[in-house]
C-alpha positions in Angstrom: 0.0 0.0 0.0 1.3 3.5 -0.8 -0.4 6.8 0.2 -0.4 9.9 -3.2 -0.9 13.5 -2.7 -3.0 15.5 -5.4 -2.7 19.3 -4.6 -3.6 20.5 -8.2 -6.5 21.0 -9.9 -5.4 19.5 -12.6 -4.4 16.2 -11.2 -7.8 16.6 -9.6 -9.5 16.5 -12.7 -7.1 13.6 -13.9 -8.7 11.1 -11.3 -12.1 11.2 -12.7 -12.2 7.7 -14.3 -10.7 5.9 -11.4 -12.2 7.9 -8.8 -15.5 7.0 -10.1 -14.6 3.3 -10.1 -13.5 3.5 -6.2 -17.3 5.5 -5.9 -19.3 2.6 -7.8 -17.6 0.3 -5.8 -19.7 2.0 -2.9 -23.2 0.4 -3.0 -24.7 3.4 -1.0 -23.2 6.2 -4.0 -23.4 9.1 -1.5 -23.6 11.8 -4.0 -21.1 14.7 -1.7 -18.3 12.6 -2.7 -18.7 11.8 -6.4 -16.1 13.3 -8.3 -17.9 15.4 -9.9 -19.7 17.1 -7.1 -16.3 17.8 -5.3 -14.7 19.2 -8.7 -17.4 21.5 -8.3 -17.2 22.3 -5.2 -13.8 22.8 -5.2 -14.2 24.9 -8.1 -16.7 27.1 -6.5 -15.4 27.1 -2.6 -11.9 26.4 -3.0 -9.7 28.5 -5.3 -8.0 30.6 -2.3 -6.9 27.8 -0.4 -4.7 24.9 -0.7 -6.2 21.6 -2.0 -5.0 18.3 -0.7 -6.4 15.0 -1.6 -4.8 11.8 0.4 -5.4 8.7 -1.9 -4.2 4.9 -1.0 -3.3 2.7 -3.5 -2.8 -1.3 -3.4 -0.8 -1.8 -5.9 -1.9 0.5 -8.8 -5.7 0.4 -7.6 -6.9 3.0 -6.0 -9.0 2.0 -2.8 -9.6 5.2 -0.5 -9.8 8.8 -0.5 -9.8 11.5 1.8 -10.7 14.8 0.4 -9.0 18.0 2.2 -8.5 21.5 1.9 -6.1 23.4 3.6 -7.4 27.2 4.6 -5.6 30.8 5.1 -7.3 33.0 7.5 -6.3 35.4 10.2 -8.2 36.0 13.2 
């Protein structure tokens, strides 16, 4: 098992295919973490802060995600 790192958008958009195999695999399909809903998301919420998506890998197959986002703010 190996952990990977996406913190571009780009790379982001990359995993759609087998992101959305990990999500079919998933027999409940909660909708908040389909690709597409976070790309959008992300899109909308996230450009002034850091993204940071931990995925694990067995091999070369993808097997869990952990969608982040690192924030700036000041108090």
């Amino acid at each position: 098992m190996h952990l990977k790192v996406v913190k571009d958008i780009n790379s982001f958009r990359d995993m759609h295919e087998e992101w959305g195999r990990l999500f079919n695999s998933n027999s409940s399909h909660p909708l908040p973490l389909s690709h597409e809903w976070l790309l959008a998301w992300w899109q909308t919420f996230g450009n002034q802060n850091d993204l940071h998506i931990i995925c694990a890998y067995d091999g070369s197959q993808l097997v869990a995600i952990a969608p982040f986002m690192k924030e700036h703010t000041n108090y």
